[in-house]
N, C-alpha and C positions, 0 to 999 in steps of 0.2 A: 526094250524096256526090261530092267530086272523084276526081280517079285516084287507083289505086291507087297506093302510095308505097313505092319502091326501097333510099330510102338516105335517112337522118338525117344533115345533117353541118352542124360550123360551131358546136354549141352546147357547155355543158357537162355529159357527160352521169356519170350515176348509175350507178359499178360493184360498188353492193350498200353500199360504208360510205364512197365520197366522190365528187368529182365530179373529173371529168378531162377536159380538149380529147380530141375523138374522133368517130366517124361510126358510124353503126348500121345494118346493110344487112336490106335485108326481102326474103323470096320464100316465096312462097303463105302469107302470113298469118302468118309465125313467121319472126323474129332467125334470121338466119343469119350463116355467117363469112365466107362468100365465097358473091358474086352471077358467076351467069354473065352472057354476051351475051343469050339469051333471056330474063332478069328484066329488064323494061324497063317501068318508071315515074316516076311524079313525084319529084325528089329535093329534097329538103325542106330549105332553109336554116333552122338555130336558130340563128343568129348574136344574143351576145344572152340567149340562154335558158338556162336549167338545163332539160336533158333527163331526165326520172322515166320508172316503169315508171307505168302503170295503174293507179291505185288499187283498193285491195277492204274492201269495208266491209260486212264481217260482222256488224253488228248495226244495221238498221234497219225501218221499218215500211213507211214510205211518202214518195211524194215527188209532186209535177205533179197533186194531189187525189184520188191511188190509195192503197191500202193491202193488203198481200199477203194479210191477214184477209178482206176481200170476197170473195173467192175468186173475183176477174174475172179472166178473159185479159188483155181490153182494158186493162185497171186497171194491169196486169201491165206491159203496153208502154211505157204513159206513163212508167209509173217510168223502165225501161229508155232509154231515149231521153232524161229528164231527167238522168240518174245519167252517161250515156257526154258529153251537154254539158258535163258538170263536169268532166270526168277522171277519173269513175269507172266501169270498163272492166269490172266483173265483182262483182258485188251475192251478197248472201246475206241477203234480206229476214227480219224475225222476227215472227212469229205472236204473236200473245197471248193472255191467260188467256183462252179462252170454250170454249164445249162441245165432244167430240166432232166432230159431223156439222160444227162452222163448220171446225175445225182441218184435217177430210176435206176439203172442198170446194178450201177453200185449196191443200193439197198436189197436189189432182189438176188446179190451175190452172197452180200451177208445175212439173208435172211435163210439162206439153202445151207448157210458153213456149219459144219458137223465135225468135232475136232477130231482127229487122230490122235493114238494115245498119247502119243508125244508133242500133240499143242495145245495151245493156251485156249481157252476160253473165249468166243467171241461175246461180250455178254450187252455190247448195245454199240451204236452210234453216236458219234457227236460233230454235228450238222456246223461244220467251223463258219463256212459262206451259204449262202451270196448276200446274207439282209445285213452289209457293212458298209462301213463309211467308205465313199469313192475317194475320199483325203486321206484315211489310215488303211490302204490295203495290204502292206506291209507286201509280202510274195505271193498275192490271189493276185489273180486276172481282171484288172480294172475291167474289161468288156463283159463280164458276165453280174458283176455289181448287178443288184438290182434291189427295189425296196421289198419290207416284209409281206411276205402275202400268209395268210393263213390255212387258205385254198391248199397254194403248193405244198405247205409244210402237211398239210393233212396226206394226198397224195401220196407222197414220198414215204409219210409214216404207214401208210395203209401197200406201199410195196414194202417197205420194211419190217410189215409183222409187227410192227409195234416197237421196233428196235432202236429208236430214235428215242436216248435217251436227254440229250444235252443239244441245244440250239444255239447260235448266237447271232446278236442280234445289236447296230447302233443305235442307240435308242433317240439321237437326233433325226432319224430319218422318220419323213411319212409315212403311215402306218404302223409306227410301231408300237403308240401305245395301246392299241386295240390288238395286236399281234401280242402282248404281253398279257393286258386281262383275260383275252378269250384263250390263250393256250398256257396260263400257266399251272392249272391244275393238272393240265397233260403231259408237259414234259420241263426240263427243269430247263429256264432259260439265263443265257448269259449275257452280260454285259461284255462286247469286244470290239478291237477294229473299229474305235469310235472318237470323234474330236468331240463329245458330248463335255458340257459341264457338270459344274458339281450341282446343280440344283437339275440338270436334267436325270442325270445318273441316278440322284435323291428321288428322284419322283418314280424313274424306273424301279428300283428297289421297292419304292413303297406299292407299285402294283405287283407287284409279285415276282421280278429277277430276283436271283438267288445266286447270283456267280458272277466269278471274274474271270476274263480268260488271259493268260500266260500274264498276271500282272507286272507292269510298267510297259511291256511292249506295246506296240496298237494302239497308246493310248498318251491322252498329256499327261504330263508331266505333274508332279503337285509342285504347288507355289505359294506363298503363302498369301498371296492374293486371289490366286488363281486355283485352289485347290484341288479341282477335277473330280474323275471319278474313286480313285481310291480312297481318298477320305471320307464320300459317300458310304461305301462300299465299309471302312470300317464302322461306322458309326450307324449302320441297320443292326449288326448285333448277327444275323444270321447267315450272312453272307461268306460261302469257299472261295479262296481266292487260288488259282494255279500260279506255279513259277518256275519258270525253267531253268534250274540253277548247273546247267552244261558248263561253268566257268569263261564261257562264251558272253550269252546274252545278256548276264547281267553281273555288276560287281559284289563280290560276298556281302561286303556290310549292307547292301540294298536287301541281299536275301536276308540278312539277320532282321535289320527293319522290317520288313514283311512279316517273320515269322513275330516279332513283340508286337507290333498294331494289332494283328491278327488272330493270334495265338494258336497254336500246333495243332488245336482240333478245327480249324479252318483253314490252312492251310494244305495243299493239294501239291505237291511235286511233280511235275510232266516230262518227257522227253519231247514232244512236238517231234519225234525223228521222221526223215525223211525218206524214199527205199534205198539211201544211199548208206544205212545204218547196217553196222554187220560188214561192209563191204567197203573199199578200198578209196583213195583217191581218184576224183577223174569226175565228171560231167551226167547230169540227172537231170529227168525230166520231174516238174513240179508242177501239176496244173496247167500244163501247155508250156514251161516257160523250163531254158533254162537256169541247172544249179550245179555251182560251181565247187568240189570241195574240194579242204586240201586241210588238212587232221582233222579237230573238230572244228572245223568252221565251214559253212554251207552259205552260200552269196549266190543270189540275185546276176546279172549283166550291171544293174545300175549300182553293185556294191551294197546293197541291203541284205542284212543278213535272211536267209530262208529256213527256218528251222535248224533244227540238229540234226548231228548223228550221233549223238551219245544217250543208248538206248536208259531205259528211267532208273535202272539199276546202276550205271556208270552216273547219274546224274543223284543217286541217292549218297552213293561212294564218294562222289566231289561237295555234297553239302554238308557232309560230315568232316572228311578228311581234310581239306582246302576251306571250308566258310564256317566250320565251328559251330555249326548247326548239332545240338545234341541228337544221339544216336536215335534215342526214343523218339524226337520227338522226329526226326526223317524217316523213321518205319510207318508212324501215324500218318503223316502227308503222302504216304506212297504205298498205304496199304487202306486203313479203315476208314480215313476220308474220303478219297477217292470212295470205297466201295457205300459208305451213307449217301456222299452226295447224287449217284447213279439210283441209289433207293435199292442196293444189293447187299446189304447189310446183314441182312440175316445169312448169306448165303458164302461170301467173300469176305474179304479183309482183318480174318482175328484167325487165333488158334481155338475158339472156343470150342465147347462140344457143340454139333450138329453142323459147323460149318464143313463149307469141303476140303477135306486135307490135301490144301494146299500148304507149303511150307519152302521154306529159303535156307538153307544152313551156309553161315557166313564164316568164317578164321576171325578169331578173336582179333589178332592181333593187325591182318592186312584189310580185312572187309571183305575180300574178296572170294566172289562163289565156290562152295567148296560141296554142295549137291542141294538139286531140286528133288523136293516131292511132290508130284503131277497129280491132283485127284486120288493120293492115296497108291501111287505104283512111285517107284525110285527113276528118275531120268538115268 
């Protein structure tokens, strides 16, 4: 770690919806408005650069040949350490469809994670399986499917500290709409993994989901008879919708679609990566199964695609650069939605004063990372 860092100045920095000439002061680890004589560190030329907040990517697995599933510490760091390389300042890994005891192990891994100064932030969960459709499992383990219990989901949050910010949930299956009322003032739930319709999806929304996960994937298709859950999903008015815009999973003009239905303060940008992110061609475990990669593309045995490897920063890079997605409006889907939709808003996702100086310094001209600021010390 070099010194701690005082002041940002010299580049263009991000005031939530554009960029502006301006300087960013730091003391004890959080944006502040004014620096006394006693706050004395490294001041940081971005000349040059677009200034971002921190990214937060609330939907992944793994990254550096970890996965939050293992239920390792250690496993746990590597991510943490790879994710804050990238500009990704504060993680909310996702579990996947398997038993009980693996989902326990997991939460009580991340409920001990304590970052080193050079990782990201573990700042919650997001509980991808098991309460999905056994028809849209996409790369879970159809054998560990099971319907929503409310019981487990408590369980699991009570090994987790509370860390179980985000669930998902088909809202066609039994029990789910009582899994929706009774736990939606506890944690924010999603719509995924679901051959639901659009009047089911409608009805879910109206008890209280609040999300969509990686939309289009998992899910039907809209039709203009048949319109599903995404047209649900726009037409509640409150609803985050994620998208994994890897150049992979989905085609640009579907993500431009997404971002006008939607509009840029509901939409969420994910990486879904898998721990094969960071690291090379050749063969991953995902949930028990293999995955197969070879660049960015990650497959299933049966040819289905299995998440990414293009960590949320290479997947911010490709919605800009490749799908035309305005700059501004892919820092909001991958900094301060994300960090509202989690209910960490006050803490993540902005340069404002009080938040924690986290920051991204980008090249104007290529996107790409040119220094993190970690809680306020220089990566």
């Amino acid at each position: 770690m070099a010194a701690s860092v005082s002041a940002i100045v010299g580049g263009k920095v991000f005031n939530g919806t554009d960029f502006e000439e301006g300087e960013l002061q730091i003391a004890d680890g959080r944006f502040v408005g004014d620096v006394t004589a006693a706050d004395v560190g490294q001041v940081l030329d971005a000349t040059g650069c677009y200034v971002i907040p921190g990214l937060v990517d609330l939907h992944f697995h793994g990254s550096a040949g970890a996965d939050i599933s293992d239920g390792d510490l250690e496993g746990l760091h590597k991510m943490g350490a790879y994710e804050a390389s990238r500009g990704v300042t504060a993680m909310c890994p996702a579990t996947m469809t398997l038993p009980e005891d693996v989902l326990t192990r997991a939460a009580e891994a991340a409920a001990a994670y304590v970052p080193a100064a050079n990782e990201a932030d573990l700042v919650g969960i997001n509980m991808e399986g098991p309460y999905i459709s056994p028809d849209k499992v996409g790369a879970q383990n159809p054998d560990f499917v099971r319907n929503p219990s409310i019981e487990e989901f408590r369980r699991l949050q009570e090994h987790a500290g509370g860390l179980f910010k985000l669930v998902d949930i088909a809202p066609e299956e039994p029990g789910a709409d009582a899994f929706i009322e009774t736990l939606a003032d506890e944690v924010r739930i999603s719509v995924a993994h679901t051959s639901c319709d659009f009047e089911t999806a409608q009805n879910a929304f109206a008890k209280g989901a609040r999300h969509l996960t990686h939309c289009y994937n998992a899910m039907p298709s809209m039709h203009h008879r048949k319109p599903g859950p995404i047209p649900a999903a726009v037409e509640h008015g409150d609803v985050t919708a994620e998208i994994i815009a890897d150049g992979v999973h989905i085609h640009p003009a579907m993500v431009r679609l997404a971002f006008r239905l939607f509009g840029d303060d509901h939409m969420i940008l994910i990486s879904d990566t898998l721990r094969a992110a960071g690291l090379g061609d050749g063969v991953y475990d995902l949930g028990g199964q293999d995955v197969t990669v070879t660049g960015y593309e990650a497959r299933i045995d049966n040819g289905a695609l299995a998440g990414s490897v293009s960590d949320l920063m290479r997947c911010l890079y490709v919605a800009v650069a490749q799908m035309d997605i305005p700059l501004a409006s892919a820092v909001k889907a991958a900094s301060a939605n994300p960090a509202r939709a989690l209910g960490l808003s006050a803490d993540y996702g902005s340069l404002e004063p009080g938040h924690v100086a986290d920051a991204v310094l980008l090249d104007q001209d290529t996107l790409q990372v040119k220094g993190v600021v970690l809680r306020g010390n220089l990566l």
